[in-house]
C-alpha positions as CSV (number, residue, x, y, z in Angstrom):
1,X,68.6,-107.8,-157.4
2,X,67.8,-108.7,-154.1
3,X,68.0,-113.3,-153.9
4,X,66.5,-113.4,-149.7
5,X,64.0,-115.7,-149.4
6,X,60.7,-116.0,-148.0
7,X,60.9,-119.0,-145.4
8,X,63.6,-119.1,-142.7
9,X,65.5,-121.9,-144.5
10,X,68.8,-121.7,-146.9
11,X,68.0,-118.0,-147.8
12,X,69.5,-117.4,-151.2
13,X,71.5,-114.6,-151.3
14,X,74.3,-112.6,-152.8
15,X,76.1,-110.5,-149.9
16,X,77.8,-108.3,-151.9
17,X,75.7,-107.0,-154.1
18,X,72.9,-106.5,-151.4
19,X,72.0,-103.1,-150.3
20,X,68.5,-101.8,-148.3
21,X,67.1,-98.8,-147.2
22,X,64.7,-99.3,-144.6
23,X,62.4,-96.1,-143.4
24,X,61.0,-95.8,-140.2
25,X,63.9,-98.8,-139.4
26,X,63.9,-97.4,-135.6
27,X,61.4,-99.8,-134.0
28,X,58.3,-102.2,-134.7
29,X,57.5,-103.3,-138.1
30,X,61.0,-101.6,-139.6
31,X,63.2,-102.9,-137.2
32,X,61.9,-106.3,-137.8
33,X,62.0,-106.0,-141.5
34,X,65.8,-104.3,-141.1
35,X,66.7,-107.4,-138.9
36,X,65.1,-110.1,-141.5
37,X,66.5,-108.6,-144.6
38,X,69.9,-108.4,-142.9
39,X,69.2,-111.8,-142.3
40,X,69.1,-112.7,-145.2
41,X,72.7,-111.3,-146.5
42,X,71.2,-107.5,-147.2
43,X,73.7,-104.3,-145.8
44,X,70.9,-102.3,-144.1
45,X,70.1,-98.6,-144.1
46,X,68.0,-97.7,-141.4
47,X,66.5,-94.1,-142.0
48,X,64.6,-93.2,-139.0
49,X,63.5,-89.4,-137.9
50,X,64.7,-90.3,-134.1
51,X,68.3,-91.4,-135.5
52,X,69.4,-92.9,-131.7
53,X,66.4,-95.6,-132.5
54,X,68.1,-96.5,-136.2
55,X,71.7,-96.7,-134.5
56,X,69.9,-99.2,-132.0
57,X,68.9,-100.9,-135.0
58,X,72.0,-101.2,-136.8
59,X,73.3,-102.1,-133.6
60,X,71.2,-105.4,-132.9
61,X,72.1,-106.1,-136.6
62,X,75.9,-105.7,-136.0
63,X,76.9,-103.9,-139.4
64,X,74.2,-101.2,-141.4
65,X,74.1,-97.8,-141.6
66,X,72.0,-95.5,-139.3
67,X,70.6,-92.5,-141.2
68,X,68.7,-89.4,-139.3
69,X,65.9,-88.3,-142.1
70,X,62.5,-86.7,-141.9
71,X,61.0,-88.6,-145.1
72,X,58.6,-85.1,-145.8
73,X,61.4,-83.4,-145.8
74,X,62.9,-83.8,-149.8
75,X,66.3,-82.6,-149.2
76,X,66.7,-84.8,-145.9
77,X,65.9,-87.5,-148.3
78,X,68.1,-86.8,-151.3
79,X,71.3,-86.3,-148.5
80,X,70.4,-89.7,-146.9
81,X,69.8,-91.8,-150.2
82,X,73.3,-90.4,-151.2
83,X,75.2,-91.5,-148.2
84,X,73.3,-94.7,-148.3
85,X,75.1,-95.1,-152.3
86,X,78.4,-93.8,-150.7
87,X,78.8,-95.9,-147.7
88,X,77.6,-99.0,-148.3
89,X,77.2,-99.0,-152.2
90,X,74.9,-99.3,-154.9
91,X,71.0,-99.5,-153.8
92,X,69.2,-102.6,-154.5
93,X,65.7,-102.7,-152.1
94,X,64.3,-100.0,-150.8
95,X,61.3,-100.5,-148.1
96,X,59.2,-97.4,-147.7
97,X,58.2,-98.3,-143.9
98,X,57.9,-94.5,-142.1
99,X,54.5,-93.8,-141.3
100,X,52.5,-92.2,-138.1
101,X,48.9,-92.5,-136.6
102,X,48.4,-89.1,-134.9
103,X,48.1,-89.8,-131.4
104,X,46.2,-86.8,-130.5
105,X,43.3,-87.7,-133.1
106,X,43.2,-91.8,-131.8
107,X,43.0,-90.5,-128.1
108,X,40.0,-88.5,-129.3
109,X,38.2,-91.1,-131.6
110,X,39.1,-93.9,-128.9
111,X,36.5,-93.1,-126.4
112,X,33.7,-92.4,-128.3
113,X,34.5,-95.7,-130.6
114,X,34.6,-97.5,-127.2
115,X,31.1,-95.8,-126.5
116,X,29.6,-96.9,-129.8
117,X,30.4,-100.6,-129.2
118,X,28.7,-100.2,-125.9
119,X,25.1,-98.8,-127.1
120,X,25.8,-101.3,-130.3
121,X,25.8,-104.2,-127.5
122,X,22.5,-102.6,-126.2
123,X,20.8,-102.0,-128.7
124,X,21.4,-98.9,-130.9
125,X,24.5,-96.3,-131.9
126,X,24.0,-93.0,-131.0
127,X,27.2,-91.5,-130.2
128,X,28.7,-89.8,-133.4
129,X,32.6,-90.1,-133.8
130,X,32.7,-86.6,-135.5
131,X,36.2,-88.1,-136.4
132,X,35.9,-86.3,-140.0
133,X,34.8,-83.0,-138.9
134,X,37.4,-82.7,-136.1
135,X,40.9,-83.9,-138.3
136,X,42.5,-80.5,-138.5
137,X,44.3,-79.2,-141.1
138,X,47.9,-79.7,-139.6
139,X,46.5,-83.7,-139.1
140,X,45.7,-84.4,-142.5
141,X,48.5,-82.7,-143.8
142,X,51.2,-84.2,-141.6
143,X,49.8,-87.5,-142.3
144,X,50.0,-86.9,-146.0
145,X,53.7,-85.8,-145.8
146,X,55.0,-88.7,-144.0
147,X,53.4,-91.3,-145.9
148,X,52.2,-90.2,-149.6
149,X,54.8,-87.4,-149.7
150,X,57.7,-90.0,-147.8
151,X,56.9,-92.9,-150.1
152,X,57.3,-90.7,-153.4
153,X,60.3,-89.0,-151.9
154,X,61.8,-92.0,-151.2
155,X,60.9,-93.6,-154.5
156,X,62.1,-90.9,-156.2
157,X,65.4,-91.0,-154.9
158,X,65.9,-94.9,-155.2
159,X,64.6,-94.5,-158.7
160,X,67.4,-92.2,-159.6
161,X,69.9,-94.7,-158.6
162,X,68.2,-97.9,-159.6
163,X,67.4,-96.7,-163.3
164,X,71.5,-96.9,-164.7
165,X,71.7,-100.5,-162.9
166,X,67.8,-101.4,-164.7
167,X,67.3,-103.2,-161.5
168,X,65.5,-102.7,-158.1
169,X,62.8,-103.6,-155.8
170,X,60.5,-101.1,-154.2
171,X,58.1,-102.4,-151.9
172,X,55.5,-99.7,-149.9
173,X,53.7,-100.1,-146.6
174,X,50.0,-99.3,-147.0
175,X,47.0,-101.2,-144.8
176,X,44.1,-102.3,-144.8
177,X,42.3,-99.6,-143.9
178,X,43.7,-98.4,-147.5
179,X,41.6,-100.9,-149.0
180,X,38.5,-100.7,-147.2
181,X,39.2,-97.7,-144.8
182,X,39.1,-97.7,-141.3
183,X,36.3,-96.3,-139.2
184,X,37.3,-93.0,-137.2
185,X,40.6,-92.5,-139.5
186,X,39.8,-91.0,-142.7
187,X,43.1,-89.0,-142.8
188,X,45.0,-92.5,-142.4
189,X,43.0,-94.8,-144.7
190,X,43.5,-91.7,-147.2
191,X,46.9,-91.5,-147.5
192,X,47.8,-95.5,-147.5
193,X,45.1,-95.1,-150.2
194,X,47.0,-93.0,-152.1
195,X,50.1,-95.0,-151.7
196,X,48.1,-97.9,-153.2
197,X,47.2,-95.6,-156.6
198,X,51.0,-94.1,-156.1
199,X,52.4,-98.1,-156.4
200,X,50.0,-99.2,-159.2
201,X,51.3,-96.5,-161.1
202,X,55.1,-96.6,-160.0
203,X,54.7,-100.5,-161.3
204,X,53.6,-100.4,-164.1
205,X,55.7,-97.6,-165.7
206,X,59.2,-98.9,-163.7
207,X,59.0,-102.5,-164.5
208,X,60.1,-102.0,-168.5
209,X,63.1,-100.2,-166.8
210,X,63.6,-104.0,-164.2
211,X,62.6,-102.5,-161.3
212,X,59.7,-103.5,-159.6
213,X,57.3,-102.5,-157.5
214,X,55.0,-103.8,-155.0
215,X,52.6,-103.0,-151.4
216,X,52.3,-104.7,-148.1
217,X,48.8,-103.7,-146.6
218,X,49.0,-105.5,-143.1
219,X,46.5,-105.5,-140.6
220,X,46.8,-105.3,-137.0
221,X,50.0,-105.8,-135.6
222,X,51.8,-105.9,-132.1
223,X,54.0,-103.4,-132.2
224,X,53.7,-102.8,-128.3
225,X,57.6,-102.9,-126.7
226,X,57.6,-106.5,-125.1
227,X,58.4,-105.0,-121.4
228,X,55.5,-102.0,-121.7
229,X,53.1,-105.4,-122.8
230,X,55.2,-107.2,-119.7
231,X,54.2,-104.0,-117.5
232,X,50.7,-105.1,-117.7
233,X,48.4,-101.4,-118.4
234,X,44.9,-102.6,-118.3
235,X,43.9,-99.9,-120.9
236,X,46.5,-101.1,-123.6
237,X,45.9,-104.9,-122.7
238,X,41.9,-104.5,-123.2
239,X,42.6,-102.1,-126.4
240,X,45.1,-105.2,-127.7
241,X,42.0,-108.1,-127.4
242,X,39.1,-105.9,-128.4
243,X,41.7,-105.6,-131.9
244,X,42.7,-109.5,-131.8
245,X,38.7,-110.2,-131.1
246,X,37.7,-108.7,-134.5
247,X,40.5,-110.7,-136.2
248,X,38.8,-114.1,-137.7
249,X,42.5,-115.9,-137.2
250,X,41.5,-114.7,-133.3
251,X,45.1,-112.7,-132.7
252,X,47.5,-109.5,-134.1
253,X,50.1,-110.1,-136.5
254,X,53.5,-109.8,-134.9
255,X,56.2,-108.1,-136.9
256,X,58.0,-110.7,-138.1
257,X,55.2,-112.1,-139.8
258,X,54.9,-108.4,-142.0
259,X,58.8,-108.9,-141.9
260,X,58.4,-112.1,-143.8
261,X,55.9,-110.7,-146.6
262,X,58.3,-107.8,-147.1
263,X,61.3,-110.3,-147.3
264,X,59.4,-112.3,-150.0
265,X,58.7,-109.2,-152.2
266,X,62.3,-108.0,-152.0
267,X,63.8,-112.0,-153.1
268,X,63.7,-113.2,-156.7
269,X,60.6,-115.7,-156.0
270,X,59.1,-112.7,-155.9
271,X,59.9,-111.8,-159.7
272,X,56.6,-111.9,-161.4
273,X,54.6,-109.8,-158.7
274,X,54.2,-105.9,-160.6
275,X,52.4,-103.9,-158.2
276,X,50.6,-106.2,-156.4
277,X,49.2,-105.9,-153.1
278,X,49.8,-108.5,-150.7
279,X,47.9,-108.0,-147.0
280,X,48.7,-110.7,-144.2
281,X,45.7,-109.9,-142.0
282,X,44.9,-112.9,-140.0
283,X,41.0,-113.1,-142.5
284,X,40.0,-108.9,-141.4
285,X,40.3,-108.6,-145.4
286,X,40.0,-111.1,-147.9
287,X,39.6,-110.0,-151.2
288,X,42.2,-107.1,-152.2
């Protein structure tokens, strides 16, 4: 079992015995989580679908293995999870990170929402979002296969290995918009629903068998590339502080924060939490 520990002082660890898989490893929240649990005495597997991202990864951590895999794809999956057990040895934490917006969909809802708070601040909404009616088929489907289908995949295949050793941590990256949903996004507050019901579940029957699992729902985080934020685009520093102005602790998470929470559920202090929730959201949410 995974021994990191939640602050940044005297982590607790076993080195040899540590092994993580971390999906979606290649940048923002997974890199940070790939760098803190590596911190903290853990041989990473980055699994990334854009594999030169994971081997920049691995490289800022200095040892780690960089895995191309497409977490919708099942076969991709079974291949890395293999190579992970091969190369760097027996699985011990496995953080189920890959996920996607849909780009297309947010530049569509994005105006209008900005439109909405606009007649809100005069006065009176007008301005549908039509943000359900015009999710196509290939949107709500591709969402569902990275990050229902990818989490089960991936647990699936962690399972399999962690079951002989009846030990393991699982820990799945849902949001707060899978608690409450989010405005405008009904595909993505769906499926990080679903991976809320999928880790309740996964708890409760894998626990008997010493393997637990757990959720991270964050809010909003910076995930912005520090030298696109240095840049200065008007458009993505105004999008960053109308986000920030609706948080009650007045900012975004960053990733080390989320980082933190995901080390904390993969240490031993974490032993008694059976699929719990936890959400670091600066107050947006505060019953869960």
């Amino acid at each position: 079992m995974y021994r990191g520990s939640y602050g940044r002082s005297a982590p607790v660890v076993t080195r040899a015995a540590n092994v993580a898989a971390v999906t979606g490893g290649g940048a923002g929240i997974g890199r940070a989580i790939s760098r803190r649990l590596a911190a903290d005495g853990a041989r990473v597997a980055v699994l990334d679908v854009d594999v030169q991202a994971a081997r920049e990864t691995v490289e800022e951590l200095g040892a780690g293995l960089a895995l191309q895999a497409d977490v919708s794809d099942s076969a991709a999956v079974d291949a890395a999870f293999e190579r992970i057990e091969q190369e760097l040895g027996p699985l011990s934490v496995l953080v189920n990170n890959a996920g996607a917006t849909g780009a297309a969909h947010i530049a569509r809802v994005a105006p209008l929402a900005e439109r909405q708070r606009e007649e809100a601040a005069a006065g009176g909404v007008v301005t549908p979002l039509d943000a359900l009616v015009r999710v196509t088929d290939d949107e709500w489907h591709r969402l569902f296969a990275i990050h229902v289908d990818g989490t089960f995949y991936c647990s699936r295949a962690a399972v399999r290995a962690m079951v002989p050793r009846r030990s393991g941590v699982i820990i799945n990256m849902a949001s707060v918009c899978g608690i409450e949903g989010c405005t405008g996004h009904p595909h993505y507050s769906a499926a990080k629903a679903a991976i809320l019901g999928l880790t309740k579940a996964a708890a409760k029957e894998l626990i008997v068998q010493g393997i637990r699992v757990n959720a991270l729902a964050p809010g909003f985080v910076e995930t912005t590339p520090a030298h696109l934020r240095e840049a200065g685009d008007e458009a993505m520093t105004a999008n960053r502080r109308r986000m920030a102005a609706t948080v009650p602790a007045g900012r975004l998470a960053t990733p080390e924060e989320i980082a933190s929470a995901a080390a904390f559920l993969a240490s031993d202090q974490a032993a008694y939490f059976v699929g719990a929730t936890l959400s670091p959201n600066g107050g947006l949410v505060t019953a869960v």
